[in-house]
N, C-alpha and C positions, 0 to 999 in steps of 0.2 A: 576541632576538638572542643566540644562543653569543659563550660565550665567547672564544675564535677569531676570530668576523668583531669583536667590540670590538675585541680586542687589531689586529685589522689596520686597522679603521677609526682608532684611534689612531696607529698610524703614517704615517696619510699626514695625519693634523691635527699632529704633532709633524715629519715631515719638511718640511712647507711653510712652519713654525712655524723651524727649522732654517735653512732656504733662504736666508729672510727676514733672518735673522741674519747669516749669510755674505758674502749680496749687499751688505750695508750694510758690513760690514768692508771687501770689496774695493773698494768707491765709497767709501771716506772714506781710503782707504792708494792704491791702485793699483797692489798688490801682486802679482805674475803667481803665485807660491805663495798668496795666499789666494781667487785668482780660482780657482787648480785645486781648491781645495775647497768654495768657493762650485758651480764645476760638478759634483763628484762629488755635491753634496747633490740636484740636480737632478736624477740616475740615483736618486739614496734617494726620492726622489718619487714617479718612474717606476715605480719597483719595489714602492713600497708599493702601487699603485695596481692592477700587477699580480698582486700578492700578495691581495689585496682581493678583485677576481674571479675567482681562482682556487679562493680558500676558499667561496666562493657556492658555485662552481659541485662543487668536492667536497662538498659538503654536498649535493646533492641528492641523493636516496633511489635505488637503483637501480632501474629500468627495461627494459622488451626491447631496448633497442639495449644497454645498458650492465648486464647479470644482476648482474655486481662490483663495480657501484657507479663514483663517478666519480673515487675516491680519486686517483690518479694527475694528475689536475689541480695538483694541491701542486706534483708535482717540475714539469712542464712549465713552472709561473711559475719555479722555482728557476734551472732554467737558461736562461728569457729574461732574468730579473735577471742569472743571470752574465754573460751574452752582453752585455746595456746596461754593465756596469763594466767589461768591455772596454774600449767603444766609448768610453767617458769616459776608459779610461788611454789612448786612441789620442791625441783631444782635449787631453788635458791637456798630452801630450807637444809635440805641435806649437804649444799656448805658449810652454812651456818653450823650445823651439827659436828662435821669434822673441826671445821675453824675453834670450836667450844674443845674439842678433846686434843686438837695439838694445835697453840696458839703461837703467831708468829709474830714477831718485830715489825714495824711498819719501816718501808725505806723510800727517803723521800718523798714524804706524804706532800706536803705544801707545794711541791710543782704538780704535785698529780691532783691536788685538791682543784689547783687554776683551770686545768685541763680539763676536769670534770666539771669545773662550775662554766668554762664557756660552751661546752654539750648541753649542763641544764638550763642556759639563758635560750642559747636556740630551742630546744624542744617547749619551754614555757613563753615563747613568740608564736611559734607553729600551731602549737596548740589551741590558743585565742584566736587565728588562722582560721584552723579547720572546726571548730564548734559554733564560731559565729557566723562564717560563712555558711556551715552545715545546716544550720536552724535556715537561715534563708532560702539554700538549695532544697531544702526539705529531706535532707538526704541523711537515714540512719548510720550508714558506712564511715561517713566523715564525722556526725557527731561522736560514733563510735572512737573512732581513732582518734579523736582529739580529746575526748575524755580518756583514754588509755592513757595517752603522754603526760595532759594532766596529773594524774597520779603518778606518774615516772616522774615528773619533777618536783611534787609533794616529798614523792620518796627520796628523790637526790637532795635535797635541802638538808633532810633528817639525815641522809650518811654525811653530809661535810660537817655537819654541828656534832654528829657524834665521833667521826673520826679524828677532827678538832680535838674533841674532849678525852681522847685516847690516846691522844699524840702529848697534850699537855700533864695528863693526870700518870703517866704511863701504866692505864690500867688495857693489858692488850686482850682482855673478854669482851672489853666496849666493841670491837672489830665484828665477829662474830657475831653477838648479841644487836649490835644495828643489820645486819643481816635478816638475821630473823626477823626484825620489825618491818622490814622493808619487803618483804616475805610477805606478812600478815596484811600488807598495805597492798600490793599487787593480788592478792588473794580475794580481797574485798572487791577491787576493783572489775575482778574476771567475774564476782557476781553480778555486780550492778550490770554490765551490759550485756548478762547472758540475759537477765532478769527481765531488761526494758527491752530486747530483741521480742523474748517470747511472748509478750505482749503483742508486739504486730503482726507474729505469725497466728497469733490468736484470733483476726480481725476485733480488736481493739477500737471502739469508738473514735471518733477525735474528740477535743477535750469542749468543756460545758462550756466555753466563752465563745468558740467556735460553732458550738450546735447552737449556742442561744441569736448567732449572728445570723446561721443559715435559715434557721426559722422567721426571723425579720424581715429576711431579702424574699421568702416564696410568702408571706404577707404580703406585702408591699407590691409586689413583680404578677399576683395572680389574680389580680381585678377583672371579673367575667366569670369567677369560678365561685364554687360555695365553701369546699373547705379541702384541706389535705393533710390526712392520717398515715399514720404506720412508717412513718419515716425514721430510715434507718440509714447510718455512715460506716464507714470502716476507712480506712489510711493503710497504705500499700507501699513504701517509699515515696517516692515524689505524688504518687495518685492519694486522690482521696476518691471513695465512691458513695456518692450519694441517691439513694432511690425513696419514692414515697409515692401513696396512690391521692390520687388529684379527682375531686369529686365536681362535678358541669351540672350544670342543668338540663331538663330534656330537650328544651330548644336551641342548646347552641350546638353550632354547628361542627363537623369535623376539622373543616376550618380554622374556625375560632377557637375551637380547641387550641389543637395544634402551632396556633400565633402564641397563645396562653403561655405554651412551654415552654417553645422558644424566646420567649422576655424572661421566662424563671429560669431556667439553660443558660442564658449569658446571662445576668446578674448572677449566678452560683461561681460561673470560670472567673468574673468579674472579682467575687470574693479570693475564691481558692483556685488560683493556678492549678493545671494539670487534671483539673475533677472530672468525674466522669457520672452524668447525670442519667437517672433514670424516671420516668414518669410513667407510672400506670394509670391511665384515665381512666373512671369511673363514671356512672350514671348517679342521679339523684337521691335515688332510695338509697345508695348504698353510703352515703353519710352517717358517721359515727358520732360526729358532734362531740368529739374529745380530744382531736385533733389541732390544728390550724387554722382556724378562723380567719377567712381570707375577709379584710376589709373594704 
């Protein structure tokens, strides 16, 4: 098993783990603010669950229906996970709304406050977990879900300071009214990663630090050649795919071609794990002279 389907299979044994904690907070308070984060951990389920087979299924080897692989499985769970935190700030809101028109007493908040706060210790561990490891795996699914959590214990912070303040002040609107903040907080959050999903369904560049590196390595790595234009990247989940046409001279050989690309081929994987390199060779006339200036 990759490392990748662990790390996603953990997240749905530490979301349900999570849940389980939540649930019992809002059954021992009956708090409408810890019931809305009792139901967002139930979206953190969902979405691990989604994220789970998502990485299955990009993980499988490409085939003739799919020549590039099935990378893009990542973003499609990314933004059904954004889509389900919607659905959960839609939910949450229309608590909040009844909680505003018949407001209830809180009963024993302060055990359920502990209960809730050892759910947000674990989900804001897991979460530094799965974002940092994510960044390394390259993996949008895991940064996904770990920005998701992130903002679930942003949000759980802000209902224990306000349920606190509710409990002391005995003003019982506060209940309700942290609801909806918590709402508005998960709402934000279902955009950002519908938002950076649909970026890589876009084929989306990689970023200017990365094109500035790849350009250095096919300098450096393409001594025999004259120059290489037209290069263009995009990022796939774990893949990144990199093509550009590579201009020779009329006397070198197909040979020598051919060695050419294979030293800029490994210096690229060299840089970027998982890439997938494309080389069009070119003849001499067909220099643009705006390109890559091979030294």
């Amino acid at each position: 098993m990759s490392q990748t389907l662990k790390l996603a299979v953990g997240s749905l044994i530490v979301g349900m783990v999570v849940l389980g904690l939540k649930a019992l907070a809002w059954w021992m308070t009956g708090s409408i603010a810890l019931l809305s984060d009792a139901m967002e951990s139930i979206v953190n389920v969902a979405a691990a669950g989604v994220a789970l087979v998502a990485i299955r299924v990009a993980a499988i080897p490409a085939d003739a229906n799919h020549p590039y692989g099935h990378h893009k499985a990542e973003f499609l769970s990314a933004v059904l996970e954004g889509a389900m935190i919607i659905v959960a700030a839609l939910l949450i809101l229309r608590e909040a709304t009844l909680g505003f028109l018949d407001p209830k007493p809180l009963v024993a908040p302060l055990e359920g406050l502990l209960v809730n706060g050892s759910a947000t210790l674990l989900n804001a561990l897991w979460s530094w977990v799965l974002i940092s490891r994510g960044r390394r795996l390259r993996s949008p699914a895991l940064i996904a879900d770990g920005r998701h959590l992130l903002a679930d214990v942003v949000s759980s912070v802000g209902v224990t300071v306000g349920v606190l303040a509710a409990i002391f002040t005995g003003w019982s609107w506060l209940d309700p009214a942290l609801a909806a903040l918590v709402a508005v907080n998960v709402l934000w959050s279902g955009w950002v990663v519908v938002s950076s999903s649909v970026s890589g369904l876009m084929d989306e560049s990689v970023s200017d630090e990365v094109l500035v590196r790849v350009r250095e390595v096919i300098s450096q790595e393409a001594v025999g050649a004259v120059e290489a234009h037209d290069l263009r990247t995009r990022h796939a989940g774990q893949a990144t795919f990199i093509d550009f046409h590579l201009v020779v001279t009329g006397e070198t050989t197909v040979a020598a071609a051919h060695d050419i690309c294979d030293r800029i081929e490994s210096a690229l994987h060299r840089l970027i794990p998982h890439s997938r390199v494309s080389i069009h060779v070119e003849p001499e006339h067909k220099a643009k002279h705006n390109g890559i200036v091979v030294l």
